[in-house]
N, C-alpha and C positions, 0 to 999 in steps of 0.2 A: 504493500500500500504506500503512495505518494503521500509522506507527513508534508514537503515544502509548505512553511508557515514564512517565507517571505513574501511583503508587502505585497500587498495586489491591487493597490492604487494604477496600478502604470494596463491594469485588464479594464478599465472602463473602454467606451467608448463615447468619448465628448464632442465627436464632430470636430476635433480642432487641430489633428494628429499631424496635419503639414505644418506647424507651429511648431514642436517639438523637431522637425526636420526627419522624419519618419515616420513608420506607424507605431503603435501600443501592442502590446504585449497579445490583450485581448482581440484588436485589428488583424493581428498575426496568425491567432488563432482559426479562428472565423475563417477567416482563407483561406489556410491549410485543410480546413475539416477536424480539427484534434480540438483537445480542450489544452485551456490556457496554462496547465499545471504540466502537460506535456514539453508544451514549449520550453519552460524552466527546466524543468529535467534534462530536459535534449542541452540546456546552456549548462548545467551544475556540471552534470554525468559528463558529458561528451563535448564540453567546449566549443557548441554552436549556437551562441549568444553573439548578440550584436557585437561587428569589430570597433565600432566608437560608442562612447554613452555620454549623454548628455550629463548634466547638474543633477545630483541629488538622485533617488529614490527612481526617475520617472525612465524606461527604458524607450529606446527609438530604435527600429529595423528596418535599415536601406533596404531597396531593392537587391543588392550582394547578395545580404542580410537574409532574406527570403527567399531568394534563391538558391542558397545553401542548406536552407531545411526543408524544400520542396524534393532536391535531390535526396535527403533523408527520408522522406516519405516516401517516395517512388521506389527505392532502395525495400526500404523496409515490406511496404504492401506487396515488392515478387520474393518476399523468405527473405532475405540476408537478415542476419544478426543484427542488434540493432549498434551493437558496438564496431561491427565491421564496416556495417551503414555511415556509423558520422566517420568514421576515419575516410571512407571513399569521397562524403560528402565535402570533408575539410579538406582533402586532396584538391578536388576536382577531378580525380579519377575517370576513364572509362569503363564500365561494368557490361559484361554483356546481361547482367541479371533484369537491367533498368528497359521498362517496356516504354517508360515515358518520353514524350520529347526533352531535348536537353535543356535545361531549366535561363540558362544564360540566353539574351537575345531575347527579343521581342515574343507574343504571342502570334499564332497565325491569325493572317490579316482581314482575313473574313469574317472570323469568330465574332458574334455581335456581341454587343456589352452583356454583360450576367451569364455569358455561356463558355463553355470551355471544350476543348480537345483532347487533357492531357493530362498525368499528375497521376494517375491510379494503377494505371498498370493492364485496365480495361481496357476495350476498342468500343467506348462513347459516344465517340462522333461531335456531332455538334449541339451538342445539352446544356441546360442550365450549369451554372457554374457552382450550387450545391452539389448535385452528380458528384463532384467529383471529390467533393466530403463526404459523403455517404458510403461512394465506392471506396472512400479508403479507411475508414472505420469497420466498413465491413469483412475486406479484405485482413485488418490486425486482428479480427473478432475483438475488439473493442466494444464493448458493449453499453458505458456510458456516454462517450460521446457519438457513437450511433444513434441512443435515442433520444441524446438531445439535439442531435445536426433532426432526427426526422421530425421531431416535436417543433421545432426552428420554422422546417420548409410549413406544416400544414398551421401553424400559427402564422404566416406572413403570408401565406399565397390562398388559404384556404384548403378543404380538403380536395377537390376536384382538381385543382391545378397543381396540388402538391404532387400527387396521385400519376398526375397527365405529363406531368413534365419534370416530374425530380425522382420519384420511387420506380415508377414502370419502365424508364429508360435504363435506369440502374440495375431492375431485377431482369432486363432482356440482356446488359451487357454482361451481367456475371450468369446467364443462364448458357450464352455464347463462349464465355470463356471454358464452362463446364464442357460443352457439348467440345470443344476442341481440343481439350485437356484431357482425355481420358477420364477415370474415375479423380481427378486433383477438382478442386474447387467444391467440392458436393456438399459441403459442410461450410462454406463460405453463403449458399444459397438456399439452406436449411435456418441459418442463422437470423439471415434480413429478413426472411422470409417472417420467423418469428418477430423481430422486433418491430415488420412492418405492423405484424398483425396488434401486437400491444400498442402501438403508437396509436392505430385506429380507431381502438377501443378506447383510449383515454382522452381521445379528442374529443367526440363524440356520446355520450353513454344514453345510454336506454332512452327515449322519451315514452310518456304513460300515454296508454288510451282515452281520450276524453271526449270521444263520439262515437255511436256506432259506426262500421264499417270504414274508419279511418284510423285503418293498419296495412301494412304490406307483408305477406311472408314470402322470406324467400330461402329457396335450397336448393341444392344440386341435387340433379335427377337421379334415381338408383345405378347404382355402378361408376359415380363423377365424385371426384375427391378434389377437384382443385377449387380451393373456398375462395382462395385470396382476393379473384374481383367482388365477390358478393359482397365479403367481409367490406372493401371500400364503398361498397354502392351501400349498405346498411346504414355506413360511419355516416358517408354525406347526407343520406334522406336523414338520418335522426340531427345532424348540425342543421340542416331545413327546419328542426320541428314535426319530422315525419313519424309517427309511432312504426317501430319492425318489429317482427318478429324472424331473427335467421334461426336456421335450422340446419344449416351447416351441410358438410358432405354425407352423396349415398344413401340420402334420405328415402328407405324403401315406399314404394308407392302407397299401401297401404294408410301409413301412418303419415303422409303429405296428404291421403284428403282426410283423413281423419284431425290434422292441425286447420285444414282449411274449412271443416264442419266445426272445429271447436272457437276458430278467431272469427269467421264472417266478412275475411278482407275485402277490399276493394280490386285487392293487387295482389299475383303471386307471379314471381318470379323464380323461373326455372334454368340454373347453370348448365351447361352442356359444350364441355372443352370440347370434346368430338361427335364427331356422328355418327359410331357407333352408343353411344348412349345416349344421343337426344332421341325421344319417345314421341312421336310426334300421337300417337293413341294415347300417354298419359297427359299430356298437356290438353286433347282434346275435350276428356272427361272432365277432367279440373276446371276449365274452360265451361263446359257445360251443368257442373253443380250450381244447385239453387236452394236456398236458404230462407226465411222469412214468412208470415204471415201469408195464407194464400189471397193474392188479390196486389199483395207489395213485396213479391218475392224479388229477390236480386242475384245474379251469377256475379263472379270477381273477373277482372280482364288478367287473363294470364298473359305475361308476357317473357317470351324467349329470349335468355339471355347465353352470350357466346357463341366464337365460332361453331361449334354444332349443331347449329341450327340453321345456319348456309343455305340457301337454296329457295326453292320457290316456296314464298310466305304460304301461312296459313290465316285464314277468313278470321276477322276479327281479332287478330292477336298482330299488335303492334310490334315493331323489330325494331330495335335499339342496337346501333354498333360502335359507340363508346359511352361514356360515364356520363359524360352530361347530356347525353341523351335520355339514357337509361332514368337520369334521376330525374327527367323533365315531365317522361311517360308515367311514372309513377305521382308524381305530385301533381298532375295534371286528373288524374282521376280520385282524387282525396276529394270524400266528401265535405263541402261546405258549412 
């Protein structure tokens, strides 16, 4: 466990950090993807602290400065040591370990403001420029500042944009790296995968029932185990105010209409990664359950979620092919 109990005045950020003639500690942070206790450690342990300091207590990190512990990062996120890492980094060394571009010299010239190319060790592309905090927290399995870079992205961007452009870019570059790597990584994509799913959960929690028929269930169809987009479509509808009810993977059919006899949704939402297990016979039953008073009875729109469901639509059931769609369909049928 990191005790550093030096000052941590110099981890604000005041907006004023070109005054100082560099950034802060905290600035440094932030843009690495690490937390700010990392940074010091990297200066105590391994002598990659700022080459000049200001007056007093307050530290400032040139661009050098940065660029010296971004090659630490890159080092670090393909395995090396981390002790081998700052010696390469205070070298300036060539490593054939480093996937990243080389940290000296400008960024590429296309990259738009808040997006990045580089720095993790993934093949990213052109992503926001959190990506590539996340990808490298996830890569150390670091798991504090993991969930605080993903707590960060959907407190500043919301969950659908966090979602759309900082986690799913992330979880297709390290699902890429898996697929290329043999059995290496699997455990790198096990990890975010969990910490995406807690992060969504704590954005997000429960919202209560407080009208009939204004709830959504949703699960993946018998034999479908991949939760993770539901889990974010749930997070978003309840930060809307939407009551959910998830159900999670491989929900045998049975026991999906019998949640859908016992909630009376508006909405159910059925996952289906492939098209061997979308059902297009159970979604049309679910589809066709009726509930209520006879004279005011009402069926739920089901709606098909995921690629498994591809192909020529079915009558009445609306097709949603990304997130904010999916939550538009669903809030669009919430009783008033």
């Amino acid at each position: 466990m990191d005790t550093d109990t030096r000052d941590d005045r110099d981890d604000g950020d005041d907006g004023d950090s070109g005054r100082g003639g560099g950034l802060t500690t905290g600035e440094v942070a932030r843009r690495l993807g690490v937390a700010p206790t990392t940074v010091r450690t990297w200066d105590r342990r391994y002598g990659l602290g700022p080459d000049a300091h200001t007056g007093g207590r307050h530290r400032r990190w040139t661009p050098a400065d940065v660029a010296r512990l971004e090659r630490m990062c890159a080092l670090t996120a393909n395995g090396l040591p981390p002790a081998e890492a700052a010696r390469l980094a205070r070298e300036g060394a060539p490593d054939d370990t480093a996937t990243a571009r080389p940290t000296a010299g400008p960024p590429p010239r296309r990259a738009a403001p808040g997006r990045s190319r580089a720095g993790s060790g993934l093949r990213l592309g052109d992503v926001r420029q959190e990506c590539k905090g996340v990808a490298r927290a996830a890569l150390r399995l670091d798991a504090p500042a993991l969930d605080a870079l993903l707590a960060a992205a959907i407190e500043e961007h919301g969950l659908v944009t966090a979602w759309t452009e900082v986690i799913m870019p992330t979880l297709q570059a390290v699902g890429r790296k898996w697929e290329s790597s043999g059995d290496r990584y699997v455990e790198v994509e096990h990890f975010l995968s969990w910490h995406v799913s807690g992060a969504l959960r704590r954005a997000a929690p429960p919202v209560a029932v407080d009208r009939p028929g204004a709830v959504a269930v949703l699960a993946c169809v018998p034999g479908e185990s991949h939760t993770l987009p539901l889990e974010v479509l749930a997070a978003a509808l309840s930060e809307r105010g939407v009551p959910v009810r998830m159900f999670g993977g491989a929900l045998p059919a049975g026991s999906l209409v019998a949640a859908v006899r016992r909630t009376g949704p508006s909405v159910v939402g059925l996952w289906a990664q492939s098209r061997s297990t979308a059902s297009r016979p159970l979604a049309q039953h679910v589809a066709g359950m009726e509930w209520g008073v006879r004279g005011a009875r009402r069926r739920p729109v089901v709606l098909p979620l995921g690629p498994g469901w591809a192909g020529s639509p079915m009558p009445g059931m609306p097709r949603a092919t990304n997130l904010a769609e999916a939550v538009a369909a669903v809030e669009s049928r919430m009783p008033v």
